[in-house]
DRENTIMI-778012 format. One line per 2 residues: number of its first residue (from 1); their letters; for each residue x, y negated, z negated of C-alpha. Coordinates in Angstrom, 1 decimal, decimal comma. Each point is the difference from the previous one (the first is absolute). Layout:
REM DRENTIMI-778012
NUM = A = X:Y:Z ~ ...;
REM end
This chain:
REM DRENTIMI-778012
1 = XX = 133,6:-94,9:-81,8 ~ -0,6:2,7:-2,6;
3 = XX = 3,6:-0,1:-1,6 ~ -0,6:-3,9:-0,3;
5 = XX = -3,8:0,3:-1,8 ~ 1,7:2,4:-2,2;
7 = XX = 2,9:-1,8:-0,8 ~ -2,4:-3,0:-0,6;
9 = XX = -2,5:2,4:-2,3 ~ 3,6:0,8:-2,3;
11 = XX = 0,9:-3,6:-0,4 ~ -3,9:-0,2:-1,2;
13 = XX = 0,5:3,0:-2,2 ~ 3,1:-2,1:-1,6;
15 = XX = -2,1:-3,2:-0,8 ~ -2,6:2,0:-1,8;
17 = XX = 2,9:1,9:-2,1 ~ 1,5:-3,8:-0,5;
19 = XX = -3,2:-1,0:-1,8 ~ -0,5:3,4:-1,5;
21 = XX = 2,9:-0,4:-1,8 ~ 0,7:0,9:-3,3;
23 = XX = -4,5:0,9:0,0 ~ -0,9:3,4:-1,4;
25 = XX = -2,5:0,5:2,8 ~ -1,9:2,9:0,6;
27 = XX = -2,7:1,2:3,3 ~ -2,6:2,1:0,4;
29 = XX = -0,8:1,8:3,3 ~ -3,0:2,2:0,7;
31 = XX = 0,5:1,9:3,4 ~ -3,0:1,2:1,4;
33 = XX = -0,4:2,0:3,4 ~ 2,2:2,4:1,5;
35 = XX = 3,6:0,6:0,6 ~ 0,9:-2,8:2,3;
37 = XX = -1,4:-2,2:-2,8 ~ 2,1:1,9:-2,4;
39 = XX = 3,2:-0,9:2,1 ~ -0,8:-3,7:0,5;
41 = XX = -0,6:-0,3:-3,8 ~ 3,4:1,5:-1,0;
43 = XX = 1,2:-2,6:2,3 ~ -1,7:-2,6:-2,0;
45 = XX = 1,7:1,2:-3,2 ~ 3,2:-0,3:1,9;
47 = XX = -0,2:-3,9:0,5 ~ -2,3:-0,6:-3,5;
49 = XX = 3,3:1,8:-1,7 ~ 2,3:-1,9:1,9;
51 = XX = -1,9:-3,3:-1,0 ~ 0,5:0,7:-3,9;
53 = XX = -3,1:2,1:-0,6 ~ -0,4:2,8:-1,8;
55 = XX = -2,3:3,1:0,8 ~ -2,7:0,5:-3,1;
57 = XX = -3,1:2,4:-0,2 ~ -2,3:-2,5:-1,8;
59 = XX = -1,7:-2,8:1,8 ~ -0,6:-1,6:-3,2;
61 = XX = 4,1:-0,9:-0,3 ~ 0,2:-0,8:3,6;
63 = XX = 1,6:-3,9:1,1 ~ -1,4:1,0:3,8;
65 = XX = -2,7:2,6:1,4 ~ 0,5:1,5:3,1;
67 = XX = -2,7:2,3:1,8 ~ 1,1:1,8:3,1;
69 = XX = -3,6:0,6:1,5 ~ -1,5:2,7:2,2;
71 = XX = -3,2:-0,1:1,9 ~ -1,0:3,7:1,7;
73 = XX = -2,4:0,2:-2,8 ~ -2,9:-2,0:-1,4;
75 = XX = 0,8:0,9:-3,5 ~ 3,6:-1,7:0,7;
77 = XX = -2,0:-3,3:-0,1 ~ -1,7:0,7:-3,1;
79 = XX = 3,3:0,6:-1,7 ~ 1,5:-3,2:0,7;
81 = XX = -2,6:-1,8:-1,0 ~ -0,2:1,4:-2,6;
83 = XX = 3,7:-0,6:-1,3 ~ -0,2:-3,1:1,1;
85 = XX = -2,4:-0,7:-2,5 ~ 2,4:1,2:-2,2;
87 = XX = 2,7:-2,5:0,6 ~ -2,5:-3,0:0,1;
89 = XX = 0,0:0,6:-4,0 ~ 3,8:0,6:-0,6;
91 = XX = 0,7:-3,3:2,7 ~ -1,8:-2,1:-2,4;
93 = XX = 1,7:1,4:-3,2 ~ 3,6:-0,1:1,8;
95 = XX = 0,0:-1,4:3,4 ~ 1,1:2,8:1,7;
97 = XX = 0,3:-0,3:3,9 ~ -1,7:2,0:1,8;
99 = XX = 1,0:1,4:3,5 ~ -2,3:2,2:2,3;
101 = XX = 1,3:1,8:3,0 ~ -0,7:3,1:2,5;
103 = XX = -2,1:1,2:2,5 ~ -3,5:-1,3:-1,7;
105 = XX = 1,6:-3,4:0,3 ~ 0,0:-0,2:4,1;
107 = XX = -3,7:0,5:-0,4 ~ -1,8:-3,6:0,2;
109 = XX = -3,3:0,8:-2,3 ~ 2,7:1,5:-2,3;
111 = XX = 1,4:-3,7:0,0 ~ -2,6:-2,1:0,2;
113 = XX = -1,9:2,1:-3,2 ~ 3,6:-0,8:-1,8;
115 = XX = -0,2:-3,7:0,6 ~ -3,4:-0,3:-1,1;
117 = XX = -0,5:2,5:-3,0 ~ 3,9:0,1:-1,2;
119 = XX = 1,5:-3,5:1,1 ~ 2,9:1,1:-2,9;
121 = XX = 2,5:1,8:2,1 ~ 3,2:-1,7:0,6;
123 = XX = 1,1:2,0:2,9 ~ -2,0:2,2:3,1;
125 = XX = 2,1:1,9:2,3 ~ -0,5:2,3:3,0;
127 = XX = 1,6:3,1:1,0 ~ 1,8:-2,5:2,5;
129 = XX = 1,6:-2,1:-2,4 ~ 0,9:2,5:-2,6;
131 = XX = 3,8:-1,1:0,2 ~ -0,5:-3,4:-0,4;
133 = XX = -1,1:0,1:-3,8 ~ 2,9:-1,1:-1,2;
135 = XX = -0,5:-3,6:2,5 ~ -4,0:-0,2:-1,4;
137 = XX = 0,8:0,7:-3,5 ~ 2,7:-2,4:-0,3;
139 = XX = -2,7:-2,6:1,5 ~ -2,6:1,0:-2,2;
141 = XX = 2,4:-0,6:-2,9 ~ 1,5:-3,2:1,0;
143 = XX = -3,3:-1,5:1,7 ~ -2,2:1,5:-2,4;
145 = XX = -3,2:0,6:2,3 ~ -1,3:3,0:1,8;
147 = XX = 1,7:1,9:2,8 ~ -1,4:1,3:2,9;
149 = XX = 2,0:1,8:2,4 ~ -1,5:2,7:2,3;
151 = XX = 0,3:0,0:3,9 ~ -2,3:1,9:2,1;
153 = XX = 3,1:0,7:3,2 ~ 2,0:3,7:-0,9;
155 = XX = 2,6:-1,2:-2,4 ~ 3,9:0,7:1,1;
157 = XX = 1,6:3,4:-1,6 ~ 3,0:-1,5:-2,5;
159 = XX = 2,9:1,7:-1,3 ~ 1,9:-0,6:-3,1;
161 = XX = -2,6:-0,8:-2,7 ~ 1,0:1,1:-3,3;
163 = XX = -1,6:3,1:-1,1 ~ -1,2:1,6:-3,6;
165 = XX = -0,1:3,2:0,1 ~ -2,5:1,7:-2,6;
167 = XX = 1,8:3,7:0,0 ~ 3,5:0,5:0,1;
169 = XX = -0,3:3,5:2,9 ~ -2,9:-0,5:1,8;
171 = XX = -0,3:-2,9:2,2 ~ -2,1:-1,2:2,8;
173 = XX = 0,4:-1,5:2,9 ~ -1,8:-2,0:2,6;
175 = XX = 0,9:0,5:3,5 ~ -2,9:-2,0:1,9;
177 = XX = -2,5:-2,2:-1,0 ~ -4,0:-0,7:1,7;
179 = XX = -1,9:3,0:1,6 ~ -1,3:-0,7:3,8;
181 = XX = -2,8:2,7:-0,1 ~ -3,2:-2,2:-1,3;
183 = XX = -1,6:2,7:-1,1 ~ -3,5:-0,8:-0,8;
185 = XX = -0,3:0,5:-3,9 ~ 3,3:-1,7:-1,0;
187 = XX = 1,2:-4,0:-0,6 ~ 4,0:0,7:0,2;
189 = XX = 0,4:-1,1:3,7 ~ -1,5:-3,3:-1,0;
191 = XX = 1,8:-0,7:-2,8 ~ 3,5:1,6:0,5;
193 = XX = -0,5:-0,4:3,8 ~ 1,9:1,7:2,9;
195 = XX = 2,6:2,9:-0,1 ~ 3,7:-1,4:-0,7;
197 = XX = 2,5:2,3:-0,6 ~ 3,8:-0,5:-2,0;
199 = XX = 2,9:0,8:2,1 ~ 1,2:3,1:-1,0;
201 = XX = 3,4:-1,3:-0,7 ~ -1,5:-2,0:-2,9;
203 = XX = -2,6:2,6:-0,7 ~ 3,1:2,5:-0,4;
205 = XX = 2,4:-2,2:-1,6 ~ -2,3:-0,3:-3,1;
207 = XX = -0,5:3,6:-0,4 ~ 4,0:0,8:-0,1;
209 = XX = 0,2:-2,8:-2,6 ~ -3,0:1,5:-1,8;
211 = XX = 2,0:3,5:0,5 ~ 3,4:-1,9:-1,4;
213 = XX = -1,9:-1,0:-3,1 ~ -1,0:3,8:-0,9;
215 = XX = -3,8:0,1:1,7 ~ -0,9:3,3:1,3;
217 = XX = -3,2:-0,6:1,6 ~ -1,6:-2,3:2,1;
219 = XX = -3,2:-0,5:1,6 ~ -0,3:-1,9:2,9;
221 = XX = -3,1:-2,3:0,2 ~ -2,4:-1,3:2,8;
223 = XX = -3,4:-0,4:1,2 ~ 0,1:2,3:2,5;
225 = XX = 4,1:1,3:-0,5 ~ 0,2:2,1:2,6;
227 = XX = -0,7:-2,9:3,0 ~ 3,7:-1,4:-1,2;
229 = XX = 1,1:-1,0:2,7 ~ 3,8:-1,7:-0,9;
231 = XX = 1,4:-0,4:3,5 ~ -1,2:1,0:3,5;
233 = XX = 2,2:3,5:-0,3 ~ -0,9:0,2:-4,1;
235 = XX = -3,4:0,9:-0,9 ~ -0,8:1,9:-3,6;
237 = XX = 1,4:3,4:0,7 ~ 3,5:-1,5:0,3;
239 = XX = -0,1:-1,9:-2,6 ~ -1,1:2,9:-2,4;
241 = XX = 3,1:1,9:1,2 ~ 1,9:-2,5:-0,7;
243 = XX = -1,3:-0,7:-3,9 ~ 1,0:3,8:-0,4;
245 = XX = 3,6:-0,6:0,9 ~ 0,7:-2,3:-2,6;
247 = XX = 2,3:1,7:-2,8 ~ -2,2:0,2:-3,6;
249 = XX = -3,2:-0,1:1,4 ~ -1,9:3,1:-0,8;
251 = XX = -3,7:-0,6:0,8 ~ -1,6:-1,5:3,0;
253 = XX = -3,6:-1,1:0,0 ~ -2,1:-2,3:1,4;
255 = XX = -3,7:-1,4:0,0 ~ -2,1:-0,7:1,9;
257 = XX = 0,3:1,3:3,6 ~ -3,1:-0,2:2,8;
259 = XX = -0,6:3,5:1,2 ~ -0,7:-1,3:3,5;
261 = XX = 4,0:-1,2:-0,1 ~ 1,1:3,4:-1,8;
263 = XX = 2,3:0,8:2,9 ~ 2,2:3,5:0,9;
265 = XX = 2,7:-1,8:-0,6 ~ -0,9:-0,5:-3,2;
267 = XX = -0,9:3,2:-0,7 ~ 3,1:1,4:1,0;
269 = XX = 2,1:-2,4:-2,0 ~ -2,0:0,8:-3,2;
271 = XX = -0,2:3,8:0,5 ~ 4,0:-0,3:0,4;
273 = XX = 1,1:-2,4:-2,9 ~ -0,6:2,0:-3,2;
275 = XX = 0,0:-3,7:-1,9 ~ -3,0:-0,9:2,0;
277 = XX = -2,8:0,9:-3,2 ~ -2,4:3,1:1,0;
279 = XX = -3,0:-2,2:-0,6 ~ -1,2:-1,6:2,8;
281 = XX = -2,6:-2,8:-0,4 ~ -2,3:0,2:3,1;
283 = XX = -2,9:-2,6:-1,1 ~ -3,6:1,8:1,3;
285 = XX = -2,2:-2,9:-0,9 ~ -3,2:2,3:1,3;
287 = XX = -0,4:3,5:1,2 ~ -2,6:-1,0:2,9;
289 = XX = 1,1:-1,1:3,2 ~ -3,1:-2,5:0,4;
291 = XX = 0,7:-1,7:-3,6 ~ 4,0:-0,1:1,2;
293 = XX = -1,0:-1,6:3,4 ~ -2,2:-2,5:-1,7;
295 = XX = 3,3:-0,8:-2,7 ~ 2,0:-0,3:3,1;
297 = XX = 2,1:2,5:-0,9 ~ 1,4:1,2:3,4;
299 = XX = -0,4:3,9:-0,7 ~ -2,5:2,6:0,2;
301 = XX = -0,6:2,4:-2,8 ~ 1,4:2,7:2,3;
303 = XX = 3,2:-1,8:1,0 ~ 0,5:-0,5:-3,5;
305 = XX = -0,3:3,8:-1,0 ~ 2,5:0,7:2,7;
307 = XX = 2,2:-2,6:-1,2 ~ 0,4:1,9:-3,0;
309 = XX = -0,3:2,9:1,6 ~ 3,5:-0,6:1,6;
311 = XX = 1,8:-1,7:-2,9 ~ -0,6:3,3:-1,6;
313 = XX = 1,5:2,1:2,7 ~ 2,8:-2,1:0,4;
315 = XX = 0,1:-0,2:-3,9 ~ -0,7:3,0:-1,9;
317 = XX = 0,4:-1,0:-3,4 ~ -2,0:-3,7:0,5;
319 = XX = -3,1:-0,9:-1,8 ~ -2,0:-3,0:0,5;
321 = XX = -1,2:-3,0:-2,4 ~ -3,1:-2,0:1,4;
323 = XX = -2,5:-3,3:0,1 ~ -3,1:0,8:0,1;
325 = XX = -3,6:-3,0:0,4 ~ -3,1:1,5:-1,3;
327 = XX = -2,8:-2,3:0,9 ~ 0,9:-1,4:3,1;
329 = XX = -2,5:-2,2:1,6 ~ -2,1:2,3:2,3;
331 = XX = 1,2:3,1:-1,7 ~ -3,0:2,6:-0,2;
333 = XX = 0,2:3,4:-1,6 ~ 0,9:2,0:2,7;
335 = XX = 3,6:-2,3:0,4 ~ 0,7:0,2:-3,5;
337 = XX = -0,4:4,0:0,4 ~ 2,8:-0,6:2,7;
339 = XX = 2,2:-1,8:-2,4 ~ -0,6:3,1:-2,7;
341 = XX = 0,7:2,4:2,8 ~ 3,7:-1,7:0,6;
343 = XX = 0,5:0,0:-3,8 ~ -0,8:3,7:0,1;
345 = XX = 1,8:0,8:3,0 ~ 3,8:-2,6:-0,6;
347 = XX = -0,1:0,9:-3,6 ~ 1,4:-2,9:-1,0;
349 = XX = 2,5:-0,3:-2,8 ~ -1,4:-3,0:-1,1;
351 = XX = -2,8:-2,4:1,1 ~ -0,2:-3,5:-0,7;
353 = XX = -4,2:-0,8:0,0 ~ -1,8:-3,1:0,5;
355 = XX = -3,3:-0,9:0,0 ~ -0,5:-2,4:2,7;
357 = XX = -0,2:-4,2:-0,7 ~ -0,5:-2,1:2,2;
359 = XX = 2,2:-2,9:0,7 ~ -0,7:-3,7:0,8;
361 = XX = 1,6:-0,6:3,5 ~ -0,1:3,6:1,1;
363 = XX = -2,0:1,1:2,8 ~ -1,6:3,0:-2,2;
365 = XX = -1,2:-2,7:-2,5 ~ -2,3:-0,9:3,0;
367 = XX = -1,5:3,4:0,5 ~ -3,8:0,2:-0,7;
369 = XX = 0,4:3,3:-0,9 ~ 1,5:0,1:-3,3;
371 = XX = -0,4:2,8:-2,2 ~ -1,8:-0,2:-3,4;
373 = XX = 1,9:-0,1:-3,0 ~ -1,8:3,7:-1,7;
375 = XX = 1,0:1,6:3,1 ~ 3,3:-0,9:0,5;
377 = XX = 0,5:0,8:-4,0 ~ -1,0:3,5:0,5;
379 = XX = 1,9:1,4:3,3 ~ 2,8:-2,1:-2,0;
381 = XX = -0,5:2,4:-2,7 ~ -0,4:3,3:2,5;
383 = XX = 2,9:-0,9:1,7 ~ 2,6:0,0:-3,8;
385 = XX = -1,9:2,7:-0,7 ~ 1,3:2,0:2,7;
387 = XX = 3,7:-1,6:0,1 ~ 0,0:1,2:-3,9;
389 = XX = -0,3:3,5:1,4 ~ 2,3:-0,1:2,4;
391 = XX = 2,6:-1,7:-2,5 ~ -0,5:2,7:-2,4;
393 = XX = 0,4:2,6:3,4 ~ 3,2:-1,8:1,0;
395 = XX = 2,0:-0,4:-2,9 ~ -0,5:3,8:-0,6;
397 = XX = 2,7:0,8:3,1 ~ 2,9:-2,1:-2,0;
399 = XX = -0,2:2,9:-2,8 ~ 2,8:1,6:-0,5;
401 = XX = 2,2:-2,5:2,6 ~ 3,6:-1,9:-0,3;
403 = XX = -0,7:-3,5:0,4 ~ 2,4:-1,9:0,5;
405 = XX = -0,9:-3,4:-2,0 ~ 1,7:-3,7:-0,5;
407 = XX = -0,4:-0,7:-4,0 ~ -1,7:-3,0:0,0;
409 = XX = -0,4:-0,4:-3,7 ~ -2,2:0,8:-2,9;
411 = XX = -3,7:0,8:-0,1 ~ -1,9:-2,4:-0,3;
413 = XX = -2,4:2,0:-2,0 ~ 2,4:1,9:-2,1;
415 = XX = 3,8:-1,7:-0,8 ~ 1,5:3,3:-0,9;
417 = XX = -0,6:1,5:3,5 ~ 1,4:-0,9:3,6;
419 = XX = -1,6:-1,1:3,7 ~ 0,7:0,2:3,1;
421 = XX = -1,8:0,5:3,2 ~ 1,1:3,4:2,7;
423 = XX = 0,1:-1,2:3,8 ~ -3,8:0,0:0,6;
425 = XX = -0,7:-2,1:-2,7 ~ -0,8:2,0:-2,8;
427 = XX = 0,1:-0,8:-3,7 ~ 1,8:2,0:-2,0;
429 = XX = 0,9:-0,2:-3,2 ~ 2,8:2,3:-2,3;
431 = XX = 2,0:-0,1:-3,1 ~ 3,8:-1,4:0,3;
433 = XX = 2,6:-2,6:-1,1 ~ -0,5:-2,9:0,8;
435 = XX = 3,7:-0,1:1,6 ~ -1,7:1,7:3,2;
437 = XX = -2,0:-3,2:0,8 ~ 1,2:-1,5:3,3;
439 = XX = 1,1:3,7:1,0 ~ -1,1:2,8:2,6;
441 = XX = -0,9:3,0:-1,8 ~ -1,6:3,1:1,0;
443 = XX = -3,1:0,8:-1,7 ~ -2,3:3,7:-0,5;
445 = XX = -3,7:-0,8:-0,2 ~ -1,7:1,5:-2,3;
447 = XX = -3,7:-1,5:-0,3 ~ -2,8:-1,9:1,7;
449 = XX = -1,0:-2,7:-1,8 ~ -2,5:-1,1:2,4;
451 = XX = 1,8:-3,9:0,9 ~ 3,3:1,3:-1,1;
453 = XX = 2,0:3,2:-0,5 ~ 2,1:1,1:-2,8;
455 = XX = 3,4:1,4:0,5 ~ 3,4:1,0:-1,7;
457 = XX = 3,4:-0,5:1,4 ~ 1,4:2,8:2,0;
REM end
């Protein structure tokens, strides 16, 4: 069934290009949300360039508009809207089509406010149909009226959609899609639905012909990565051994795992593959085991703190990278002192901070007792306060260290200087030739920079 959809998607792909032909036509896509958003869009590109488009960073010259949507936070809403406001201006001038996908799209308000406020989209699609865009905008082309495909049933994982990669080293890759774990604050289970994982022979097979084309590091994607569960016998530990086999692969990391599914035998695997990066990302969310019971979380502050607890025994040189909700529904002083006490006590590496919004379909957004906006603002404030600290603290240990670092190109800040980023993550940035981009170097640090750290080749 999926080869036959697929095949049926390229035959699409070729009618487009027929009628495309010998057009100078250019799209626009805006990518909001997280990784997983980042992957689908680069699939996008793949069939949009396959159909005759090319890629171009102004809206303004665009022939089609695509926005690959995100809904974990209120102001993702905003931002559509907003540039779709945008377009309505530039459709008029040009007739540009206009295409809308993504997560926001499986929500039905989200829908319904399109149809009635901006009726001048040609084409809606959910995180469902995502690989039949070639099908809708061939329709939308030929039948000239609006397109509406989104199906509320977990979508079928397909293989062999062209891909655009945006970097030519670093690559990601999705090895499941949905979450099952409905915690209470979050929309993805509604509108990515249930777990499904890739079969790791199809999961592995992309990475050796990402390895062939000269990549050196991938990250492997998924709500919750570490419940992969490819076979019976083949859960997420094997399949991490097996993405360090492959020949030309340096680095090995992967977001976002669950630490209620962080297993031994994932522990062990990491703490013997040196690939595997040294940054793990073990997503807190609060620091109080009341605030975590009421997000659903399935862990205890205490189980947490021994989580990491054993990761760093069985891990020495491990650090930690986190997620953390300020603002929680319910959330009174003395919990967010439990959240600073974690901070103080993981020392996280890095901390990704939210301030809590609430989310129409979400059993949180039902909560009566919401926090205020002022206060929410403030322990926001307290808490990046402190993780400043800590950041300034913890980049004082890689003084003086040989990192080793894939050149991933040049500053973005300064062209005459190189980047990369050491196994836990960190920024650095160092004179060289350019000739070392795409290379594993060693690197001497030699100054805190607060988010990044200088060095010189060693």
């Amino acid at each position: 069934m999926n080869n036959i959809e697929i095949t049926k998607q390229k035959e699409y792909i070729e009618k487009v290009k027929e009628i495309n032909k010998n057009k100078k036509l250019n799209y626009y896509i805006l990518t909001m949300g997280c990784q997983l958003n980042e992957n689908d869009s680069e699939k996008l590109c793949g069939m949009l360039e396959e159909m005759g488009y090319n890629k171009c960073e102004d809206m303004k010259q665009a022939d089609l508009v695509l926005f690959n949507t995100c809904c974990v936070r209120e102001n993702a809403e905003d931002k559509l809207f907003g540039k779709i406001g945008e377009v309505k201006k530039i459709k008029e001038d040009k007739g540009v089509i206009l295409a809308i996908g993504g997560c926001m799209m499986q929500e039905e308000h989200i829908v319904e406010k399109l149809n009635k406020s901006y009726p001048f989209y040609d084409i809606i699609f959910g995180t469902h149909t995502l690989h039949k865009f070639p099908e809708d905008l061939y329709n939308a082309i030929c039948e000239n009226k609006k397109i509406e495909d989104v199906i509320n049933i977990d979508g079928e994982i397909y293989e062999g959609l062209p891909i655009k990669r945006e970097d030519n080293i670093k690559a990601s890759v999705t090895i499941m899609y949905g979450c099952n774990n409905f915690c209470t604050y979050c929309i993805v289970p509604y509108v990515r639905g249930r777990e499904r994982s890739r079969k790791p022979e199809d999961i592995l097979n992309e990475i050796r012909n990402l390895a062939e084309k000269g990549y050196k590091e991938i990250t492997l994607l998924g709500q919750n990565v570490n419940s992969y569960k490819g076979r019976e016998d083949y859960g997420f530990d094997k399949l991490l051994e097996d993405v360090c086999k492959i020949d030309g692969i340096e680095i090995v990391r992967f977001v976002s795992p669950h630490p209620k599914d962080f297993t031994d035998d994932v522990i062990d695997v990491i703490a013997k593959n040196k690939k595997i990066s040294r940054v793990l990302h073990l997503p807190l969310q609060s620091g109080s085991s009341n605030v975590l019971k009421a997000m659903n979380r399935k862990y205890t502050k205490e189980q947490y703190l021994e989580l990491v607890k054993k990761i760093k025994t069985k891990i020495p040189d491990v650090v930690f990278s986190t997620d953390i909700i300020v603002g929680f529904p319910g959330e009174k002083e003395e919990d967010f002192e439990e959240t600073l006490d974690v901070v103080k006590k993981v020392k996280f590496e890095q901390v990704f901070m939210f301030i809590y919004s609430r989310r129409v379909g979400t059993r949180a957004d039902k909560m009566e007792n919401q926090i205020p906006e002022e206060i929410k603002h403030k322990r926001f404030d307290k808490l990046k306060e402190l993780v400043e600290k800590q950041t300034i603290e913890n980049n004082e240990k890689y003084i003086g260290t040989i990192q080793k670092i894939l050149v991933e190109g040049e500053s973005k800040n300064n062209n005459k200087m190189l980047t990369g980023r050491t196994s836990t993550n960190k920024v650095v940035v160092f004179e060289g030739n350019k000739e070392l981009i795409n290379n594993v170097i060693n690197i001497k640090i030699v100054e805190n920079c607060l988010w990044y750290l200088k060095g010189k080749i060693s």
